[in-house]
Biopython code that builds the backbone (N, CA, C, O; Angstrom):
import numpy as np
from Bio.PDB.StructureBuilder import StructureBuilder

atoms = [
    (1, "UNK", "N", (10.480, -9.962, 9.461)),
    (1, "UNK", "CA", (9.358, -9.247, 8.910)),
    (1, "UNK", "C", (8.552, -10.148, 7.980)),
    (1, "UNK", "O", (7.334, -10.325, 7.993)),
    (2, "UNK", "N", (9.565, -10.742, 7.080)),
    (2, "UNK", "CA", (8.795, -11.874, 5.949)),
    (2, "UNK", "C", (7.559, -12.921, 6.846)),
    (2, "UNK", "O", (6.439, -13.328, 6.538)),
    (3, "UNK", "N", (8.563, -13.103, 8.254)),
    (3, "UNK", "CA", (7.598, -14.485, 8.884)),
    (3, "UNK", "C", (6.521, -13.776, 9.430)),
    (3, "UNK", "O", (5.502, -14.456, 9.313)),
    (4, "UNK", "N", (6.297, -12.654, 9.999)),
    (4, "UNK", "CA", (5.325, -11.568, 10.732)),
    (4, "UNK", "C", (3.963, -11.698, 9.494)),
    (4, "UNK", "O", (2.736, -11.732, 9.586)),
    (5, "UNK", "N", (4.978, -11.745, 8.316)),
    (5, "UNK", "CA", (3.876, -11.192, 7.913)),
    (5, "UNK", "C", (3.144, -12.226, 7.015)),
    (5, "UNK", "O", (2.127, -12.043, 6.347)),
    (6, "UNK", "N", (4.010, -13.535, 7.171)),
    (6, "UNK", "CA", (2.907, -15.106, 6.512)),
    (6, "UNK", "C", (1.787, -14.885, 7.638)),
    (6, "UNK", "O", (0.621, -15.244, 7.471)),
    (7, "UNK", "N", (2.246, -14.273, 8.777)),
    (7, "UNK", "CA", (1.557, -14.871, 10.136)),
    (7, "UNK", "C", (0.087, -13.890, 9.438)),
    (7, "UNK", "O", (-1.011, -14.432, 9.307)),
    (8, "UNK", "N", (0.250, -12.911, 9.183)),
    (8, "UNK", "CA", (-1.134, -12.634, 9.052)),
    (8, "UNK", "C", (-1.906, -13.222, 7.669)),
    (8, "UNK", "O", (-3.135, -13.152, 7.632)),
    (9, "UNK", "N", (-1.204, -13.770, 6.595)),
    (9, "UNK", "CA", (-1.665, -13.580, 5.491)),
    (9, "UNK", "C", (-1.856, -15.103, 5.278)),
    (9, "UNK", "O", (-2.510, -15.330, 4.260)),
    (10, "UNK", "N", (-1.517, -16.063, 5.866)),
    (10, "UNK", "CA", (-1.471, -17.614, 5.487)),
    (10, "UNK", "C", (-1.836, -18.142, 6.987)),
    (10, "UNK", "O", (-1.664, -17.739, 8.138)),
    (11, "UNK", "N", (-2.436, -19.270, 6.341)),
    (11, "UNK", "CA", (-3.173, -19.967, 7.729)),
    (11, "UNK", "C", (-2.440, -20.721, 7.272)),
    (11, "UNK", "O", (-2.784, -20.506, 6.110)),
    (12, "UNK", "N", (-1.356, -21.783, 7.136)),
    (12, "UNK", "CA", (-0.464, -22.897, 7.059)),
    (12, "UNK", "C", (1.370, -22.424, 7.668)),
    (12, "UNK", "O", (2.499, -22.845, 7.417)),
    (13, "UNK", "N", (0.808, -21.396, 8.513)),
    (13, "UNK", "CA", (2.489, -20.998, 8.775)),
    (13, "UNK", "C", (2.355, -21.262, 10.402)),
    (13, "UNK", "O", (1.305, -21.240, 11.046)),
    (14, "UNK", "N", (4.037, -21.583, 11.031)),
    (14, "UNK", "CA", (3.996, -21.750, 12.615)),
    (14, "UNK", "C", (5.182, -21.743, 12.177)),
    (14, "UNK", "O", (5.759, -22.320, 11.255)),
    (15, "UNK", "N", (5.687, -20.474, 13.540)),
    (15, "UNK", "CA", (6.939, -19.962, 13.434)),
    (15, "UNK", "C", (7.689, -20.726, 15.160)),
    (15, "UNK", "O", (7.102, -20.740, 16.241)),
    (16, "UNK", "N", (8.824, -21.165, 14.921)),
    (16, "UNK", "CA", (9.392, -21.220, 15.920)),
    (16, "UNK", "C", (10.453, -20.288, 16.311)),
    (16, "UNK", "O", (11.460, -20.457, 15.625)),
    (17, "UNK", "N", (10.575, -19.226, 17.316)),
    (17, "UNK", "CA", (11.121, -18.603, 17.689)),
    (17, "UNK", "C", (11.318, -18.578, 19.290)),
    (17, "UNK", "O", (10.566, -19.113, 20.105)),
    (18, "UNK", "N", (12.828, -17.631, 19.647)),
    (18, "UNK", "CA", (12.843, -17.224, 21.490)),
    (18, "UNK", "C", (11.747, -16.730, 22.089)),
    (18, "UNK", "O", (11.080, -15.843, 21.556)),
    (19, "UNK", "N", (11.540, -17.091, 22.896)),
    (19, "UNK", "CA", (10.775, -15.722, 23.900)),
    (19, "UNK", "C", (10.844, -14.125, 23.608)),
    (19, "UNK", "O", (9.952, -13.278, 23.547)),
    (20, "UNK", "N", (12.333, -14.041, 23.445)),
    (20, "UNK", "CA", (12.848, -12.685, 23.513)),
    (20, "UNK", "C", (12.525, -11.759, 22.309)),
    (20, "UNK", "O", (12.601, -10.532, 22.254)),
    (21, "UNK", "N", (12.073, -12.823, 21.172)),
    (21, "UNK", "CA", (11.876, -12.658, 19.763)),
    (21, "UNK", "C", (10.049, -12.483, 19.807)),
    (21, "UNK", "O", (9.340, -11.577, 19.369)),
    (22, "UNK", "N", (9.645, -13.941, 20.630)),
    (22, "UNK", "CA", (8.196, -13.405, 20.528)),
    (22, "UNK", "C", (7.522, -12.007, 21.288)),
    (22, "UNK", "O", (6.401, -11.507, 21.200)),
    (23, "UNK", "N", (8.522, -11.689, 21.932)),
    (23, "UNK", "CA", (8.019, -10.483, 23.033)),
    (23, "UNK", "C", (8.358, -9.034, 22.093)),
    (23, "UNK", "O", (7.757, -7.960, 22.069)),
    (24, "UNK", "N", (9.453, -9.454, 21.425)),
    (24, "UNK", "CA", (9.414, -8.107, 20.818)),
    (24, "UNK", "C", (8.812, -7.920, 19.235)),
    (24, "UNK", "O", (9.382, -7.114, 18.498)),
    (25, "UNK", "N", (7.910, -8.514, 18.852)),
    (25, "UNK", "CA", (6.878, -8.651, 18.122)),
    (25, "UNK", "C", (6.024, -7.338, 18.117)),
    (25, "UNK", "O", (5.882, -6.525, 17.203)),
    (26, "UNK", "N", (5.519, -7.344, 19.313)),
    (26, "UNK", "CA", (5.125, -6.276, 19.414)),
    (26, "UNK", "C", (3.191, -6.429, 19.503)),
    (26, "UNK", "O", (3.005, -7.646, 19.543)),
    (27, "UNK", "N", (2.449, -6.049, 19.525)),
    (27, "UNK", "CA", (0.985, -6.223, 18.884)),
    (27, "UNK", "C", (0.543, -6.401, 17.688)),
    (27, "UNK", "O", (1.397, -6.224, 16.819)),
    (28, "UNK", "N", (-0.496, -6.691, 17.328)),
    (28, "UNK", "CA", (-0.880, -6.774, 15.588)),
    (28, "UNK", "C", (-1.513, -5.624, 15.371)),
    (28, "UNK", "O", (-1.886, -5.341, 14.232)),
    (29, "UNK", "N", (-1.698, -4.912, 16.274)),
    (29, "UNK", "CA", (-2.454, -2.989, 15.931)),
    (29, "UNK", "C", (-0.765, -2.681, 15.754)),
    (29, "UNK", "O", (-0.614, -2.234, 14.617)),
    (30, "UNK", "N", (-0.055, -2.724, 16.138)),
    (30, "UNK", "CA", (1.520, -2.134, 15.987)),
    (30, "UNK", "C", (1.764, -2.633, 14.472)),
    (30, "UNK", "O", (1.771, -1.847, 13.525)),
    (31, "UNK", "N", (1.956, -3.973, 14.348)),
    (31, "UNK", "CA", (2.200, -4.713, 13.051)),
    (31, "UNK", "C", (1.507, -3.868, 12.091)),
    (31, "UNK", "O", (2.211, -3.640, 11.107)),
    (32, "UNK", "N", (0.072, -3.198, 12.050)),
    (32, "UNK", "CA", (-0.945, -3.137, 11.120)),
    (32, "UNK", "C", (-0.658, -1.396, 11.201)),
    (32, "UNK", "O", (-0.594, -0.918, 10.068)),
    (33, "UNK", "N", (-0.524, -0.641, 12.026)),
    (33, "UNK", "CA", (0.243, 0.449, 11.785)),
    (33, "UNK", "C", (1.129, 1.412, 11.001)),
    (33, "UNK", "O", (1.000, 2.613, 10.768)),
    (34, "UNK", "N", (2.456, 0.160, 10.526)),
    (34, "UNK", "CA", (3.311, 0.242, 9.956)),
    (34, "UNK", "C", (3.015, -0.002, 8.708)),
    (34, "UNK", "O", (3.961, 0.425, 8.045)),
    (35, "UNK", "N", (1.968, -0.597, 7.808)),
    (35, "UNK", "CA", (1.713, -1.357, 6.718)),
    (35, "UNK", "C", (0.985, 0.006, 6.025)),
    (35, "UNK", "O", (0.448, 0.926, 6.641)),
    (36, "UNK", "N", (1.110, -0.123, 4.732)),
    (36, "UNK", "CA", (1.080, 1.334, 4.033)),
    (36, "UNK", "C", (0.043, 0.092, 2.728)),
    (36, "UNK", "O", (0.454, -0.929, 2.177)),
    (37, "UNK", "N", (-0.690, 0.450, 2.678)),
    (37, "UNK", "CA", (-1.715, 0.149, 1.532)),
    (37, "UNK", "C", (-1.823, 0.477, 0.231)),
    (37, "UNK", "O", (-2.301, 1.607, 0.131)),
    (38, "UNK", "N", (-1.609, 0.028, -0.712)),
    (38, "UNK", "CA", (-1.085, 0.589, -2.080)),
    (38, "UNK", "C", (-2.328, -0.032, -3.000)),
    (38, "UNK", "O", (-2.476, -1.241, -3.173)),
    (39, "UNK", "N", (-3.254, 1.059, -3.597)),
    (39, "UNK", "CA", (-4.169, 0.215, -5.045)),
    (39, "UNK", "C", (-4.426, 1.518, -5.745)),
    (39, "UNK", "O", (-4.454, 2.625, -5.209)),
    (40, "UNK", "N", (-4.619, 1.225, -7.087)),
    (40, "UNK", "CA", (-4.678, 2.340, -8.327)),
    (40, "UNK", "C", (-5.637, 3.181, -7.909)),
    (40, "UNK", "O", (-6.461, 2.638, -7.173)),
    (41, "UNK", "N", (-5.772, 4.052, -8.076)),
    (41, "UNK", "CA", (-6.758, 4.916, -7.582)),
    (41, "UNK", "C", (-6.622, 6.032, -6.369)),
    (41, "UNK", "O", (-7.054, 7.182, -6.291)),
    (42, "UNK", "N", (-5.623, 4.995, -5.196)),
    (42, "UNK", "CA", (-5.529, 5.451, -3.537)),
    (42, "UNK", "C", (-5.934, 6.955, -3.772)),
    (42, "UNK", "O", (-6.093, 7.359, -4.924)),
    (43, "UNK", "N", (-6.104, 7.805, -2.665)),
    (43, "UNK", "CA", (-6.381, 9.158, -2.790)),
    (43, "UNK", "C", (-5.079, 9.532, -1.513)),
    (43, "UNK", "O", (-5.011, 10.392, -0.635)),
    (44, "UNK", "N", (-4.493, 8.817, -1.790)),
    (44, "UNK", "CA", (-3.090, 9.843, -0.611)),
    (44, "UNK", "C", (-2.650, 10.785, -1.584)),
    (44, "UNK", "O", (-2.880, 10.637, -2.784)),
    (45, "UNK", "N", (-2.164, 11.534, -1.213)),
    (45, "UNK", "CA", (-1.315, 12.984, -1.938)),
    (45, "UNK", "C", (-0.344, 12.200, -1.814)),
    (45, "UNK", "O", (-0.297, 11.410, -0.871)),
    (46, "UNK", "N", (0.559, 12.271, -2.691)),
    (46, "UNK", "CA", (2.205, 11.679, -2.946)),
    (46, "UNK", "C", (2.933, 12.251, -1.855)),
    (46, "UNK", "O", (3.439, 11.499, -1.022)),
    (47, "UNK", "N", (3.046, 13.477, -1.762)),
    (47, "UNK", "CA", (3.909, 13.883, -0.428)),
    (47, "UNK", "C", (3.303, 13.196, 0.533)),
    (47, "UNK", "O", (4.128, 12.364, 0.910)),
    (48, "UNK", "N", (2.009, 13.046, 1.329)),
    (48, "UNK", "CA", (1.765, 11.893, 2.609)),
    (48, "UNK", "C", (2.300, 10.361, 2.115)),
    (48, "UNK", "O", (2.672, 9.413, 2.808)),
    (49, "UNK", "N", (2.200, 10.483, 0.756)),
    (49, "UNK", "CA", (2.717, 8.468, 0.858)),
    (49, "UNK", "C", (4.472, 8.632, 0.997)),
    (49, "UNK", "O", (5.001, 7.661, 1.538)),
    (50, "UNK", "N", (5.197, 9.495, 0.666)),
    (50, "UNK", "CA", (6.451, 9.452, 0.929)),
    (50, "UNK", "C", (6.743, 9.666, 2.439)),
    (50, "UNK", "O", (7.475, 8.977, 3.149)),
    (51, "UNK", "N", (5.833, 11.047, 2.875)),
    (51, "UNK", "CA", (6.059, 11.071, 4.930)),
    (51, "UNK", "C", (5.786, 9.274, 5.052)),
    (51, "UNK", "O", (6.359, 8.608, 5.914)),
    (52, "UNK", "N", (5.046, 8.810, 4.272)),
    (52, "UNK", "CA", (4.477, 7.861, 5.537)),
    (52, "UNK", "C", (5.497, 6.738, 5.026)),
    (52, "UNK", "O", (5.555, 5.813, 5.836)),
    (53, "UNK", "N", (6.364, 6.551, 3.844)),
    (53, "UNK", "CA", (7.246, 5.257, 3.916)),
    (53, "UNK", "C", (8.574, 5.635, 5.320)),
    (53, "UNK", "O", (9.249, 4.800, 5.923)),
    (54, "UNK", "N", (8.582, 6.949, 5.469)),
    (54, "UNK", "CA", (9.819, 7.541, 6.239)),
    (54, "UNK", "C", (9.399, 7.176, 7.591)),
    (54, "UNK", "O", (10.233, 6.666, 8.338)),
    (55, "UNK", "N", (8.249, 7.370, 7.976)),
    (55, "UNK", "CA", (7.184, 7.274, 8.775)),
    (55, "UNK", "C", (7.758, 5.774, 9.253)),
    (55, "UNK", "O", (7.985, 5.677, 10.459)),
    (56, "UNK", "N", (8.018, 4.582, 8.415)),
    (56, "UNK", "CA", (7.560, 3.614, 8.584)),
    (56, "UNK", "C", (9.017, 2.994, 8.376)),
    (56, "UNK", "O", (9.123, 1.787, 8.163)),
    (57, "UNK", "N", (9.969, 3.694, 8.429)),
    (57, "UNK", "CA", (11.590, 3.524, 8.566)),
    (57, "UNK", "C", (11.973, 2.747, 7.489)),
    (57, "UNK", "O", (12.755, 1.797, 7.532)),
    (58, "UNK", "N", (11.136, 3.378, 6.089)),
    (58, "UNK", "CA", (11.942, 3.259, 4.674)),
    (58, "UNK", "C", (12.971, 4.062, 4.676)),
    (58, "UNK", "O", (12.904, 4.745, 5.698)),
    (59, "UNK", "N", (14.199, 4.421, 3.843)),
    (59, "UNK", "CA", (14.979, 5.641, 3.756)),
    (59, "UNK", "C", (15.002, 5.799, 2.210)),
    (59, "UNK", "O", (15.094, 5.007, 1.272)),
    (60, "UNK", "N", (14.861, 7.343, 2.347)),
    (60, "UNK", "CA", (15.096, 7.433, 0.559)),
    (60, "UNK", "C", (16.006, 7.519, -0.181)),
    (60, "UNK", "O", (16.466, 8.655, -0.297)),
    (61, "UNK", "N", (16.570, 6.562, -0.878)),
    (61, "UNK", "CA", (17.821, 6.607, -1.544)),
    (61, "UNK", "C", (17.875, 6.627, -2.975)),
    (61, "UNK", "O", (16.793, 6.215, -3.392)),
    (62, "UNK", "N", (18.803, 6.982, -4.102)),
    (62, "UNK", "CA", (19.257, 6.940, -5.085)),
    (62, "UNK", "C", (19.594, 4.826, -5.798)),
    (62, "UNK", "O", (19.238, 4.121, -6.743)),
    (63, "UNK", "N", (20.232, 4.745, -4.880)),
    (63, "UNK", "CA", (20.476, 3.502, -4.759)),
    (63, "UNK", "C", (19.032, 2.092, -3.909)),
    (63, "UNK", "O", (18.687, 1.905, -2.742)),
    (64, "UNK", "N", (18.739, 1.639, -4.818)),
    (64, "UNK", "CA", (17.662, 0.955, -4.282)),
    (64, "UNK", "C", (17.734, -0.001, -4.223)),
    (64, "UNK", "O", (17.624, -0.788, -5.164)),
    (65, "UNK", "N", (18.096, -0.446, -2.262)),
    (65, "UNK", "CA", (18.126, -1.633, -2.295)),
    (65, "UNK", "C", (16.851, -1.680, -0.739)),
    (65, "UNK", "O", (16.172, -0.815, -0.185)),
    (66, "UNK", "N", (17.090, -3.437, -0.485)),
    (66, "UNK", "CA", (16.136, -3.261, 0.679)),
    (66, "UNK", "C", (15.920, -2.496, 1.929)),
    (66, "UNK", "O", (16.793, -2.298, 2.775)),
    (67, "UNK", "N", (14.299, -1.944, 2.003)),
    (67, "UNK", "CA", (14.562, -0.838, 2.774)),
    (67, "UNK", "C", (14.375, 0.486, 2.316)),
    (67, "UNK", "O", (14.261, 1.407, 3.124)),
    (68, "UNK", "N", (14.327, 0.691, 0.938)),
    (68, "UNK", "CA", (14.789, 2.436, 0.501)),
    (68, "UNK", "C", (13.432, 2.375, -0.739)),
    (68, "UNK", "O", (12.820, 1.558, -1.427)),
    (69, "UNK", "N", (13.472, 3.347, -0.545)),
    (69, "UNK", "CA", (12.613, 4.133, -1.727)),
    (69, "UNK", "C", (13.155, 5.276, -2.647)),
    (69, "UNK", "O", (13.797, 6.222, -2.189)),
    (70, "UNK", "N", (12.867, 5.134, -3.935)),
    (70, "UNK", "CA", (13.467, 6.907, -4.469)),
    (70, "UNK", "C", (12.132, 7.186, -5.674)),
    (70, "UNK", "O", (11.100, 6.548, -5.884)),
    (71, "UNK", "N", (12.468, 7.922, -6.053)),
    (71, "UNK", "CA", (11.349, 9.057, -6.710)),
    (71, "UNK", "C", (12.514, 9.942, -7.853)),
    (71, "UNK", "O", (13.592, 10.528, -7.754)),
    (72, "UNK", "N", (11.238, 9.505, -9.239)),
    (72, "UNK", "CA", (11.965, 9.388, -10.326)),
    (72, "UNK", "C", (10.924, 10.280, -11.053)),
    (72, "UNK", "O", (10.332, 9.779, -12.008)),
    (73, "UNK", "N", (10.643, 11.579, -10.680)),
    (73, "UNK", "CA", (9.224, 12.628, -11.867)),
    (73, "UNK", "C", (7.903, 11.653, -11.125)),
    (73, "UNK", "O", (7.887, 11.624, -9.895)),
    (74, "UNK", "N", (7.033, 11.028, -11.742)),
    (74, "UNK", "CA", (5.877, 10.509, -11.247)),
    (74, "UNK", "C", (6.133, 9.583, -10.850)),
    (74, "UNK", "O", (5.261, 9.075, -10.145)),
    (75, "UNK", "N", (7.306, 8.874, -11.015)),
    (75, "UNK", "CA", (7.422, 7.843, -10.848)),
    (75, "UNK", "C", (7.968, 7.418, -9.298)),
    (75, "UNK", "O", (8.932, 8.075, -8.906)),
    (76, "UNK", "N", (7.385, 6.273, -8.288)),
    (76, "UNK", "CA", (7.955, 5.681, -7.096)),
    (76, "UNK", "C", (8.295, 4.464, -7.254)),
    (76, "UNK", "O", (7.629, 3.719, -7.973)),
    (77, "UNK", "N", (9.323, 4.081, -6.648)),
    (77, "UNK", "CA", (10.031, 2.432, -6.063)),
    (77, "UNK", "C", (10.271, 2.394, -4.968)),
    (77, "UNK", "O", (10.755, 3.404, -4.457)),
    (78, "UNK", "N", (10.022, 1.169, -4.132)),
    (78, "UNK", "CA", (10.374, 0.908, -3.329)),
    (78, "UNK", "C", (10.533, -0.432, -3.271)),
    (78, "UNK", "O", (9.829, -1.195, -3.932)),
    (79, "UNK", "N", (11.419, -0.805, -2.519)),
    (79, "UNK", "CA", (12.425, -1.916, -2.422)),
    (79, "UNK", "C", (11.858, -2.330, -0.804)),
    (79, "UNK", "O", (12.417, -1.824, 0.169)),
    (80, "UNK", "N", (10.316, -3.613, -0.578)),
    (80, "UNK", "CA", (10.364, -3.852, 0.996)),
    (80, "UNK", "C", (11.416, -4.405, 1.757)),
    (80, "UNK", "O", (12.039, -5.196, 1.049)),
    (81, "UNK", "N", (11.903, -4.324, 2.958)),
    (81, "UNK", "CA", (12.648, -5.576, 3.415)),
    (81, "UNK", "C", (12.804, -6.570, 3.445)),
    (81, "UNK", "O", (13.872, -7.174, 3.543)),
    (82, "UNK", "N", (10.933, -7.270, 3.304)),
    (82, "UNK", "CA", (11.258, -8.701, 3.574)),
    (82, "UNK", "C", (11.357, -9.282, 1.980)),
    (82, "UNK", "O", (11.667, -10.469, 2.073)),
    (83, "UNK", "N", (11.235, -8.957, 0.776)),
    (83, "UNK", "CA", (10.851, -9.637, -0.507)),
    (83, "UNK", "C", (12.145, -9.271, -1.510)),
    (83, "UNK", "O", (12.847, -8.296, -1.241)),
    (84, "UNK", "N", (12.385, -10.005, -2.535)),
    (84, "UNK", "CA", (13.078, -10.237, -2.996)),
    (84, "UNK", "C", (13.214, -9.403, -4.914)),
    (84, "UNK", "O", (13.962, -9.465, -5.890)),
    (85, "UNK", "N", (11.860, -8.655, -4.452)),
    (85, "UNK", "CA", (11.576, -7.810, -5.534)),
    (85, "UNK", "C", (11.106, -6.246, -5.308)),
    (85, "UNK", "O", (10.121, -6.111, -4.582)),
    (86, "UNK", "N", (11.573, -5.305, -5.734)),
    (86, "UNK", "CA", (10.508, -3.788, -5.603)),
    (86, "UNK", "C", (9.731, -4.061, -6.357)),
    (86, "UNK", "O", (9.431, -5.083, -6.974)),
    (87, "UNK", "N", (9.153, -2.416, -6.265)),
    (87, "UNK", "CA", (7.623, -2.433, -6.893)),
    (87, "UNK", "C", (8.022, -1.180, -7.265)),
    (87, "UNK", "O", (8.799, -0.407, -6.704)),
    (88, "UNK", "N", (7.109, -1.022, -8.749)),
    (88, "UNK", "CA", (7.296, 1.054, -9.404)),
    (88, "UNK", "C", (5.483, 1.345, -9.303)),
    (88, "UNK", "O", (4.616, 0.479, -9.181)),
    (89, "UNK", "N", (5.351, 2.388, -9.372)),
    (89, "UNK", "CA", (4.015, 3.197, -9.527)),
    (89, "UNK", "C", (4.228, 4.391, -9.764)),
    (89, "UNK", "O", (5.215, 5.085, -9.518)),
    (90, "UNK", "N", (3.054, 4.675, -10.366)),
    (90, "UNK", "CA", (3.173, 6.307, -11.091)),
    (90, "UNK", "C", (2.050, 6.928, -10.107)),
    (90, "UNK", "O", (0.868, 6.624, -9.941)),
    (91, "UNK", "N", (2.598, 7.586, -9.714)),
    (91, "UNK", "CA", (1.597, 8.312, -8.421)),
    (91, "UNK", "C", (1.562, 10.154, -9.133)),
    (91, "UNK", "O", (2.595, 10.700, -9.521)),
    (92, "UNK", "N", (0.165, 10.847, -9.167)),
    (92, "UNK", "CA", (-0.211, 12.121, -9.615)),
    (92, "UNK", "C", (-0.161, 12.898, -8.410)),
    (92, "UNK", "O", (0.268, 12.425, -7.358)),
    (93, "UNK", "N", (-0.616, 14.165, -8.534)),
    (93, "UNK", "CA", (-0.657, 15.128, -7.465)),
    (93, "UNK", "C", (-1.330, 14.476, -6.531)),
    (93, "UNK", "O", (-0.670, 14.470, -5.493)),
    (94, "UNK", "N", (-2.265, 13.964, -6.429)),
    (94, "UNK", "CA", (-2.972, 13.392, -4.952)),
    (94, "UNK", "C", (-4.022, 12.000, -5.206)),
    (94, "UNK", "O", (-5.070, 11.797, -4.593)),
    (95, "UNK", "N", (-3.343, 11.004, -6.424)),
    (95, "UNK", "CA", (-3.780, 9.902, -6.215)),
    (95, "UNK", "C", (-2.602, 8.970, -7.261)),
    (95, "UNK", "O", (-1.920, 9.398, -8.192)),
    (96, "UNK", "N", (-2.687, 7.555, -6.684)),
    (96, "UNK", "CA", (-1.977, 6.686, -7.660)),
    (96, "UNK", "C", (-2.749, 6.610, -9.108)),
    (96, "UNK", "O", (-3.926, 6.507, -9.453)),
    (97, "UNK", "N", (-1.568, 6.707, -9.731)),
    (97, "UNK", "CA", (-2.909, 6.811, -11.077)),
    (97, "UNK", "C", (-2.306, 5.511, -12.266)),
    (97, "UNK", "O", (-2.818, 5.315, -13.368)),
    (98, "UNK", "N", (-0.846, 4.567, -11.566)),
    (98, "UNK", "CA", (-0.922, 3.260, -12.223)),
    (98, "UNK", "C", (-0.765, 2.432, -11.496)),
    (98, "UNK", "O", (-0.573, 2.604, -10.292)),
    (99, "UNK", "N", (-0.823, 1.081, -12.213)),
    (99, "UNK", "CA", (-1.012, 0.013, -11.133)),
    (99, "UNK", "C", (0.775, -0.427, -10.707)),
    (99, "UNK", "O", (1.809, -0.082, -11.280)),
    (100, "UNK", "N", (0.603, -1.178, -9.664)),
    (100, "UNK", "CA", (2.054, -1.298, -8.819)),
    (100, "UNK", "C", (2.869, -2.855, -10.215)),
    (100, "UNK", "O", (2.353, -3.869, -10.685)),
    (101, "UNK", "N", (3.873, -2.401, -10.330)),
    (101, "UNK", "CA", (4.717, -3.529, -11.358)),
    (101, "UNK", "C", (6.082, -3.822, -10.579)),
    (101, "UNK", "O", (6.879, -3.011, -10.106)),
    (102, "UNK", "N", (6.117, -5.260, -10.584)),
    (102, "UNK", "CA", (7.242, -5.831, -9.865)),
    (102, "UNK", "C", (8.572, -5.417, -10.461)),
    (102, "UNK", "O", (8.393, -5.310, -11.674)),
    (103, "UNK", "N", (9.651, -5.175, -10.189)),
    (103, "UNK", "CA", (11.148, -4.582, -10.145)),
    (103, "UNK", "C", (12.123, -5.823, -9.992)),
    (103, "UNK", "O", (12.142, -6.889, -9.378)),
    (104, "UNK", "N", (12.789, -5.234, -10.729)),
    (104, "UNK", "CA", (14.097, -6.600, -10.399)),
    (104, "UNK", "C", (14.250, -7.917, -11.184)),
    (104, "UNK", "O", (15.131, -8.720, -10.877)),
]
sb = StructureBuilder()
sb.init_structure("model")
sb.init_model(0)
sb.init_chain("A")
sb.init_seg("    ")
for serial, (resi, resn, name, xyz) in enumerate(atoms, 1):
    if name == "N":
        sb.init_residue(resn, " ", resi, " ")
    sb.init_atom(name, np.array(xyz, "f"), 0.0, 1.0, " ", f" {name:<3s}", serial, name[0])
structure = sb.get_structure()
């Protein structure tokens, strides 16, 4: 996931991988699908940003490690797969209302 995703964000990356690996990649409308957009303000309702981490085969756990999300009063974390840090935000009835702060 980490290398998927230099591929879109850095022009100095070349991945060597199988066939079997590049085929199941998938498309970059698939890649871009899955990607959930986070800035102060967003206007998602908190319940659609939680469908949509589940959506996107986060699981919600107590325990936060990579992969999981939990929900603490206003407060969200989530822990991505590919990075080595979460992120918290204070999300209101139907918009983020602080900015995202690194975890860990």
């Amino acid at each position: 996931m980490s290398a998927t995703r230099s591929l879109f964000e850095r022009r100095d990356v070349i991945i060597v991988a199988s066939v079997s690996c590049i085929y199941g990649l998938g498309s970059p409308e698939a890649y871009y699908g899955m990607l959930v957009m986070l800035e102060k303000g967003s206007t998602l309702s908190r319940e659609a940003l939680l469908r949509r981490f589940v959506d996107i085969q986060y699981d919600r756990s107590e325990d936060l490690r990579r992969g999981t999300f939990r929900v603490r009063g206003d407060m969200i974390e989530i822990y991505p797969t590919y990075e080595d840090n979460g992120y918290r935000f204070e999300s209101g009835a139907s918009r983020l209302t602080r900015s995202v702060k690194s975890i860990r």
